[in-house]
C-alpha positions as a LaTeX table, in Angstrom:
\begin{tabular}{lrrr}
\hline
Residue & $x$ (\AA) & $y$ (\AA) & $z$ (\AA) \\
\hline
Unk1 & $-12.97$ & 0.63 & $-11.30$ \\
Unk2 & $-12.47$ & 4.44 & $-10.71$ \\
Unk3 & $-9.70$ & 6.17 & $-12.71$ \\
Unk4 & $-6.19$ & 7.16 & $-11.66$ \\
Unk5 & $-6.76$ & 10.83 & $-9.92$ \\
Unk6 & $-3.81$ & 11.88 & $-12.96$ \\
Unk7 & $-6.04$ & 10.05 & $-15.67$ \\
Unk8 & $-5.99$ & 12.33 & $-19.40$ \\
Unk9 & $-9.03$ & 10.28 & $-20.23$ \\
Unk10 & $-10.98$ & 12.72 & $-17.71$ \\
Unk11 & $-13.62$ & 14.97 & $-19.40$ \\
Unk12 & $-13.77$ & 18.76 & $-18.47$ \\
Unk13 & $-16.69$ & 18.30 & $-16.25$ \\
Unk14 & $-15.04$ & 15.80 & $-13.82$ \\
Unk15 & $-11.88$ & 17.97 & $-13.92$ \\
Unk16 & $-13.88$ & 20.89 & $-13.07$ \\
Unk17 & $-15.44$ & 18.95 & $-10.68$ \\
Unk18 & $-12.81$ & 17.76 & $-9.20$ \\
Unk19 & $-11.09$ & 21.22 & $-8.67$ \\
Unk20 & $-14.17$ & 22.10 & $-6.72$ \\
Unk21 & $-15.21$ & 19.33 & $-5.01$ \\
Unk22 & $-11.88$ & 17.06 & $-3.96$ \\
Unk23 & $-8.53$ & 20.23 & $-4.12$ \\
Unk24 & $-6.41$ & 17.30 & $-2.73$ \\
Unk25 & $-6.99$ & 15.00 & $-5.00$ \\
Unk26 & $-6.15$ & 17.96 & $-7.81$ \\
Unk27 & $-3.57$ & 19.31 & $-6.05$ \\
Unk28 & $-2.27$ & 15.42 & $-6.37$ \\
Unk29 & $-2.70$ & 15.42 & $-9.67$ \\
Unk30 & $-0.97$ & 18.91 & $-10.74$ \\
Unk31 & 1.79 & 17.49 & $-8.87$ \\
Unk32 & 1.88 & 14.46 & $-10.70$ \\
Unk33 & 1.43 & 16.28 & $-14.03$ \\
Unk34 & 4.28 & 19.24 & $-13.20$ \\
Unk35 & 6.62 & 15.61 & $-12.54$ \\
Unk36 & 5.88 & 14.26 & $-15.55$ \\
Unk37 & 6.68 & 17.27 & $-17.79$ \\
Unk38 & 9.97 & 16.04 & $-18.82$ \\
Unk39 & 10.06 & 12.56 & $-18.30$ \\
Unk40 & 11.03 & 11.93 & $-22.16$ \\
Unk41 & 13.28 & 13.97 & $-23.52$ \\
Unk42 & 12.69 & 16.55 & $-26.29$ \\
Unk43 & 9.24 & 16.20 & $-26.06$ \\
Unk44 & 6.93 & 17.76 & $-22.93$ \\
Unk45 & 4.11 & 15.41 & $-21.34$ \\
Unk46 & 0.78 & 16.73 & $-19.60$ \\
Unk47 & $-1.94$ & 15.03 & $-18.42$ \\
Unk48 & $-5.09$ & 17.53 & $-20.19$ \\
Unk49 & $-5.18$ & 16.96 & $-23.45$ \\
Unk50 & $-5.39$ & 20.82 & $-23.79$ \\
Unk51 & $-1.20$ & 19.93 & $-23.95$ \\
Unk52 & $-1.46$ & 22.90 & $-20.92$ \\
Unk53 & 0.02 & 22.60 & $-18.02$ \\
Unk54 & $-3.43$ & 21.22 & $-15.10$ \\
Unk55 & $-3.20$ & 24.26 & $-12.91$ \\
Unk56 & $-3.50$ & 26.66 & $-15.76$ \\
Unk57 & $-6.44$ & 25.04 & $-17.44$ \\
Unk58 & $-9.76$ & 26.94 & $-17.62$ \\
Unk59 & $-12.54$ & 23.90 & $-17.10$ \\
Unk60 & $-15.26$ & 25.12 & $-19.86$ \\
Unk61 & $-17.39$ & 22.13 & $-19.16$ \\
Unk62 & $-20.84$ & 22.47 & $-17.26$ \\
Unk63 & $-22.21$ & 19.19 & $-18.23$ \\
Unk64 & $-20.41$ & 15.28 & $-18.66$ \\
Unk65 & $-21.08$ & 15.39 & $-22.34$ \\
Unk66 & $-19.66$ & 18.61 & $-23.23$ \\
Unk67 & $-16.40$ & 18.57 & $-24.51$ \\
Unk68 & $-15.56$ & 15.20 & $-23.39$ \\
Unk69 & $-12.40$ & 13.80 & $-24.85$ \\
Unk70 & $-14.55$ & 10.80 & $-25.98$ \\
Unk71 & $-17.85$ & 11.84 & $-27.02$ \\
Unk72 & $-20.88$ & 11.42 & $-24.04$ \\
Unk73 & $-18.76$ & 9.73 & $-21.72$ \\
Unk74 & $-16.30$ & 10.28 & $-19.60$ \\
Unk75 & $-13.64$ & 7.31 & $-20.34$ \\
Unk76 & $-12.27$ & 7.59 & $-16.43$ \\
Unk77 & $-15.26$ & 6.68 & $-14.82$ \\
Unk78 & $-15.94$ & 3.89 & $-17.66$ \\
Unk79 & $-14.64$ & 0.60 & $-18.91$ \\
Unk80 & $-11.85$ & 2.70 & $-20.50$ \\
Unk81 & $-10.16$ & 2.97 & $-17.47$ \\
Unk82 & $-10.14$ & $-0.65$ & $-16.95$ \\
Unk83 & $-8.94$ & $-1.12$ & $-20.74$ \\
Unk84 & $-6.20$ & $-0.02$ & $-19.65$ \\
Unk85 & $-5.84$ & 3.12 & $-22.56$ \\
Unk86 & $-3.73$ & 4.76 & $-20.28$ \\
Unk87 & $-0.89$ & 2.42 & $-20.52$ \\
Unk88 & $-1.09$ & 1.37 & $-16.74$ \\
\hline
\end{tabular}
């Protein structure tokens, strides 16, 4: 199963990689992420864990493993996304 293109279980490197390689898909997902912001009130949501709004972030990742959210993997391309971690 491939991950939600708004999934916060994405590492840096598939961000980045995203950015790059699929802008609509991003652009999708900023959108999704600037819609979300204030969905519960008193309290701001974001999708990168960075708690930064996605079309600010600097992507430091080069590789998969580094700074992945959980360890080597990247949890949206695994069985996390089917575990449904997200909520969805």
């Amino acid at each position: 199963k491939r991950a939600c293109v708004f999934c916060p279980y994405r590492s840096e490197w598939a961000w980045a990689k995203m950015k790059t390689e699929d802008p609509q898909s991003f652009e999708k997902a900023c959108e999704y992420d600037e819609r979300m912001r204030d969905v519960r009130p008193g309290y701001q949501l974001f999708v990168h864990r960075s708690r930064t709004p996605l079309r600010d972030v600097v992507f430091q990742a080069n590789d998969v493993r580094t700074l992945a959210l959980f360890g080597d993997f990247d949890m949206s391309l695994s069985g996390g996304c089917g575990e449904g971690y997200c909520g969805l």
